[in-house]
N, C-alpha and C positions, 0 to 999 in steps of 0.2 A: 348673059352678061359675065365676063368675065369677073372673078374674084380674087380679093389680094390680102395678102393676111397682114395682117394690122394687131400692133404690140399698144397695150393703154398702160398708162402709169397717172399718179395723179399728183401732180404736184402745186406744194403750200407758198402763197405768196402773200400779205398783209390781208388779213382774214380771208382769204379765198381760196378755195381748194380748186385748184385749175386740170380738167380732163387732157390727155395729152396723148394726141395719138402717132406710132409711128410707123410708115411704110417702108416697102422695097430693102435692100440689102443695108447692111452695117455700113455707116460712114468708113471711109479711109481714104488712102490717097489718092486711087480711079476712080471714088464711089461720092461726088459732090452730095452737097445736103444743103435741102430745101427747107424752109419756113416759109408754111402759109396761114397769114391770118385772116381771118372773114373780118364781113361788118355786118353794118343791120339790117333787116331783122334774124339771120342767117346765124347759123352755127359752123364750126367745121365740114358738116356735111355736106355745103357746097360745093365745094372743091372737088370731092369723088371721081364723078369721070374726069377730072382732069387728071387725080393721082392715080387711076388707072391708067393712063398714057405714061405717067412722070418716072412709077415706081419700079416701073422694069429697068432705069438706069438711076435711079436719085435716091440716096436715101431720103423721105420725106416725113416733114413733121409739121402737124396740123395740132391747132387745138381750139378749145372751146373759151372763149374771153370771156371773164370775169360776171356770172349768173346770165350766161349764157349755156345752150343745149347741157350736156351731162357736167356743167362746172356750177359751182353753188358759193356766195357770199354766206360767210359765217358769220353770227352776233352782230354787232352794234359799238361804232357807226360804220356805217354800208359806206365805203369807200370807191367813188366811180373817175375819180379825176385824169386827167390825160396824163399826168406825174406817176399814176398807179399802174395806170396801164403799162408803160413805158417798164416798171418794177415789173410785171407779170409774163414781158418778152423777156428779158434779161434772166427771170428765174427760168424759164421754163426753158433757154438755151443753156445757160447753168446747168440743169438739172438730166437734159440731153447729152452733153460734157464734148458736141462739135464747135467749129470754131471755123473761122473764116466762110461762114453760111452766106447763103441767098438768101435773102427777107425778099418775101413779096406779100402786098398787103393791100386788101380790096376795101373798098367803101370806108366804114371805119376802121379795119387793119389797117387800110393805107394810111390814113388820120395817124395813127398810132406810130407806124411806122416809120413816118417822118419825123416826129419827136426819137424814136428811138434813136435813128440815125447821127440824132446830133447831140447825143448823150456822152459824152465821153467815154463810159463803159462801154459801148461798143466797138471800141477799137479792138480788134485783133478778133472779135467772134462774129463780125458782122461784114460781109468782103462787097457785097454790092445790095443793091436794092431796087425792088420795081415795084411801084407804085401803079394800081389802077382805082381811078374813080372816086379820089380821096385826097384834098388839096391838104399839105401843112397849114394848121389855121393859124398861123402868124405870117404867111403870104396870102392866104386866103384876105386877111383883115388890111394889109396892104395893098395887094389889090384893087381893093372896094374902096379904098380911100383914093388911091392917086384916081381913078374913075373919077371918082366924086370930085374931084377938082379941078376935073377937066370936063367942060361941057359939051365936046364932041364925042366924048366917050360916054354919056350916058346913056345912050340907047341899047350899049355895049352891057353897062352897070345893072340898067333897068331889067334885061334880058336871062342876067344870072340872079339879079333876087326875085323874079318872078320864081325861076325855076327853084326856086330856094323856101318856099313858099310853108313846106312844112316842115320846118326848123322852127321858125314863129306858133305852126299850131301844137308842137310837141312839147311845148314849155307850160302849155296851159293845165291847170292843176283838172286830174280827173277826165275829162273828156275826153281825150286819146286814148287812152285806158279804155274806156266805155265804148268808142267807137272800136278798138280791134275787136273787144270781146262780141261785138252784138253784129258785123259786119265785114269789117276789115281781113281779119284772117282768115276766114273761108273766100273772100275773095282773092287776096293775094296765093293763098295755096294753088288756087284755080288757074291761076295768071302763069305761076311760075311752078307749078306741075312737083312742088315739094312741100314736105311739113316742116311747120315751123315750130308748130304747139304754141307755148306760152311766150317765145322769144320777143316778139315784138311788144310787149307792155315790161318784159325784165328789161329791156333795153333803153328803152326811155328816158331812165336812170344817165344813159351817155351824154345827154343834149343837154339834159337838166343840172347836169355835175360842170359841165364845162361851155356851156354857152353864155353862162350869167357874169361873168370874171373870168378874164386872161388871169387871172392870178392863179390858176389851176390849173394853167400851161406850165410844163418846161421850158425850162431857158432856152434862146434857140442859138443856134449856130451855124458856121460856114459849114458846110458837106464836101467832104474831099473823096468819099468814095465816088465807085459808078452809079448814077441814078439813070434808072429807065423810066421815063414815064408814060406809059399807055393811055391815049386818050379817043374812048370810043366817038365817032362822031355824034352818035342818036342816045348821048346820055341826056334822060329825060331831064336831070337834075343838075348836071355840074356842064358849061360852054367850053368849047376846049379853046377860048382866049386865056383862062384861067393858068396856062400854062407861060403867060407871057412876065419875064422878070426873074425866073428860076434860073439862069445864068450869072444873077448878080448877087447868089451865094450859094450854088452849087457850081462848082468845079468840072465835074465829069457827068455831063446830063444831056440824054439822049430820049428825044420825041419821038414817038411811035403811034400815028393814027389809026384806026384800025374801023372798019364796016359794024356796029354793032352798036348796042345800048347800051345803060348802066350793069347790068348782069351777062354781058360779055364772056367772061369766063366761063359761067355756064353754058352760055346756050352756044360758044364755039370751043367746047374743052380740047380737040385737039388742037386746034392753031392757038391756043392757051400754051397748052404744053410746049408746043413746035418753038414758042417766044421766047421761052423758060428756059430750051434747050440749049440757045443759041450761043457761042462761046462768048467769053467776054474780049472785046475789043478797046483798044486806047485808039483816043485822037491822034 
């Protein structure tokens, strides 16, 4: 297997000390730069084989979100909110010192992702965005409503909260916790052929912090950059109807279906990368 040398720094954002890893050559004017953020139950070290296709031309930066793999919540109170998060992309591009980046952002990155995008500090350090496997949860919550009020579309509605199913059990005090330790994580390693360690009960923290009140949302806004959004067809979790309405505040947004599951990225890292490479284009 090919090897790529990789630069860590560690950077501080509202009690967190956030892992930060960087590949391939120094940013500049030929050398485009990449952000990629995981989601759950996963660390940075997802991504790998894809930033061993990425890193022979991109500079790339990957890192661990907030008490996730080598990043660690300091003291009290433990801060998980989508507001925070959104603070922990910004630092950790800050602290990279690029500008005009690729965000791309899986599961919960994507989540993330999409709140940063309509940040207003992201102007001028953030030049496109792709999103896999991770809806904005204020079109997600839209969504589910025009559904709901339409009764031809509920078989539509029914279809994405089945699939939705454990978001309702992760909120439950204790017993998720219980189940990765005694079951859960030695089968998912099994599944998806990597360690996770302790990630999926540090992460828990994500559903808990921002599923109970939109008040934990950032404000949202129109998207005037380019959005990609990749929509695996065999995501066990998320329909790819869910993409339907993202033209009526995104600007510049292009659907891309693609053969594959919810961990897409992984299990196709080069046609991952090949997506990533591809130049940007206007309507």
């Amino acid at each position: 297997m090919e090897m790529i040398n990789e630069r860590r720094r560690t950077v501080a954002s509202h009690g967190a000390e956030l892992a930060v890893f960087e590949y391939g050559p120094e940013p500049g004017p030929e050398v485009p730069t990449l952000l990629l953020v995981h989601g759950y139950p996963d660390d940075h070290r997802v991504f790998l084989p894809a930033i061993r296709e990425l890193a022979r031309t991109h500079h790339v930066v990957a890192y661990d979100t907030r008490n996730a793999g080598a990043s660690a919540v300091i003291g009290f109170p433990r801060d998980f909110t989508l507001k925070t998060l959104v603070d922990d992309t910004l630092a950790v591009l800050a602290a990279v010192g690029a500008t005009d980046i690729h965000l791309v952002g899986h599961d919960w990155g994507s989540i993330q992702g999409w709140a940063a995008v309509q940040d207003r500090r992201a102007a001028g350090l953030i030049g496109r965005y792709t999103s896999i496997s991770g809806p904005d949860l204020r079109h997600f919550a839209r969504w589910v409503r025009s559904r709901y009020a339409r009764p031809r579309a509920w078989p539509q509605l029914a279809g994405q909260l089945a699939r939705s199913w454990y978001i309702a059990a992760f909120l439950v005090p204790q017993l998720p916790e219980a189940a990765w330790r005694l079951f859960l994580t030695k089968r998912y390693e099994r599944t998806a052929k990597r360690d996770v360690g302790d990630d999926p009960i540090r992460g828990l923290a994500l559903y808990r912090a921002n599923f109970f009140s939109a008040a934990n949302w950032p404000a949202g806004g129109r998207v005037t950059m380019p959005v990609h959004v990749v929509v695996p067809l065999k995501d066990q979790f998320l329909g790819p109807a869910l993409v339907e309405g993202l033209e009526t505040w995104v600007d510049d947004v292009t659907v891309t279906r693609v053969d594959g599951g919810h961990w897409w990225p992984v299990t196709r890292p080069a046609e991952f990368a090949a997506l990533l490479r591809q130049p940007q284009t206007t309507p």
